[in-house]
C-alpha positions as CSV (number, residue, x, y, z in Angstrom):
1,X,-12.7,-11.8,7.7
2,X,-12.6,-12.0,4.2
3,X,-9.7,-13.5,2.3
4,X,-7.6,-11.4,-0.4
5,X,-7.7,-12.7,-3.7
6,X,-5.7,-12.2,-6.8
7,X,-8.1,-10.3,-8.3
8,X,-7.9,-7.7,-5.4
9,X,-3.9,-8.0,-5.5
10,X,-4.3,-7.3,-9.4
11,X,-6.0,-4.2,-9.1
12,X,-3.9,-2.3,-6.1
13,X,-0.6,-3.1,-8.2
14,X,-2.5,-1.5,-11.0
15,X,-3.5,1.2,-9.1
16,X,0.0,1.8,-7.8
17,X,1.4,1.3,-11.4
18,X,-1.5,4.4,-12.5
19,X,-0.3,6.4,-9.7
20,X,3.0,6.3,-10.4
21,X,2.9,6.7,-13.9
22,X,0.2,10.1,-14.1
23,X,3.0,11.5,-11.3
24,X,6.0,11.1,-13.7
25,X,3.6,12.5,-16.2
26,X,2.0,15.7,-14.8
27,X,5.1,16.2,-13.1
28,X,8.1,15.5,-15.6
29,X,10.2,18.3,-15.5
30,X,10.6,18.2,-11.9
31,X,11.5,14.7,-12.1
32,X,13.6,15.0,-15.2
33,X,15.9,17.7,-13.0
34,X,16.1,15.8,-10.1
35,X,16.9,12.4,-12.1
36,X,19.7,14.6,-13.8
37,X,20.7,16.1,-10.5
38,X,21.1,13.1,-9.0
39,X,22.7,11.3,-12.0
40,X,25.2,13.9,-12.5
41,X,26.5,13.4,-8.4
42,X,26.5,10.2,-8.8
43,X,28.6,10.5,-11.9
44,X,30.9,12.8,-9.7
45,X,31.5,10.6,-6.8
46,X,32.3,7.5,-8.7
47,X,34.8,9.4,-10.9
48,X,36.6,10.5,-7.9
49,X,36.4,7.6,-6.0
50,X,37.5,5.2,-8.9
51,X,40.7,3.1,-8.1
Protein backbone atom coordinates (compact mmCIF):
# COMPACT_ATOMS: atom_id res chain seq x y z
CA UNK A 1 0.00 0.00 0.00
CA UNK A 2 1.20 3.19 -0.92
CA UNK A 3 1.93 5.79 1.76
CA UNK A 4 0.12 9.37 1.67
CA UNK A 5 2.30 12.15 1.21
CA UNK A 6 2.06 15.86 1.84
CA UNK A 7 1.85 16.54 -1.59
CA UNK A 8 -1.43 14.33 -1.80
CA UNK A 9 -2.73 16.01 1.67
CA UNK A 10 -2.01 19.49 -0.16
CA UNK A 11 -4.08 18.97 -2.93
CA UNK A 12 -7.51 17.31 -1.28
CA UNK A 13 -7.40 20.39 1.25
CA UNK A 14 -7.25 22.50 -1.89
CA UNK A 15 -9.78 20.71 -3.44
CA UNK A 16 -12.03 20.97 -0.47
CA UNK A 17 -11.02 24.72 -0.12
CA UNK A 18 -12.30 25.03 -4.27
CA UNK A 19 -15.32 23.23 -3.44
CA UNK A 20 -16.31 25.20 -0.81
CA UNK A 21 -15.51 28.33 -2.15
CA UNK A 22 -17.39 28.00 -6.03
CA UNK A 23 -20.51 26.76 -3.64
CA UNK A 24 -20.65 30.08 -1.62
CA UNK A 25 -20.13 31.52 -4.99
CA UNK A 26 -22.74 30.15 -7.41
CA UNK A 27 -24.89 29.84 -4.64
CA UNK A 28 -24.66 33.23 -2.52
CA UNK A 29 -27.98 34.41 -2.08
CA UNK A 30 -29.20 31.25 -0.68
CA UNK A 31 -26.38 31.30 1.67
CA UNK A 32 -26.52 35.00 2.38
CA UNK A 33 -30.44 34.28 3.72
CA UNK A 34 -29.72 31.47 5.54
CA UNK A 35 -26.52 33.13 7.22
CA UNK A 36 -29.02 36.10 8.07
CA UNK A 37 -31.74 33.68 9.12
CA UNK A 38 -29.76 32.02 11.33
CA UNK A 39 -27.89 35.19 12.65
CA UNK A 40 -30.99 37.00 13.31
CA UNK A 41 -32.26 33.70 15.79
CA UNK A 42 -29.40 33.62 17.28
CA UNK A 43 -29.50 37.29 17.96
CA UNK A 44 -33.12 36.52 19.40
CA UNK A 45 -32.31 33.81 21.83
CA UNK A 46 -29.41 35.45 23.38
CA UNK A 47 -31.31 38.62 23.92
CA UNK A 48 -33.92 36.76 25.73
CA UNK A 49 -31.89 34.54 27.49
CA UNK A 50 -29.31 37.35 28.75
CA UNK A 51 -29.03 37.57 32.64
Amino acid sequence: MKKISGRDIKFALAGFLCYFALNVVLDFKENKTAFVEGYSSGKDYFMDHKK
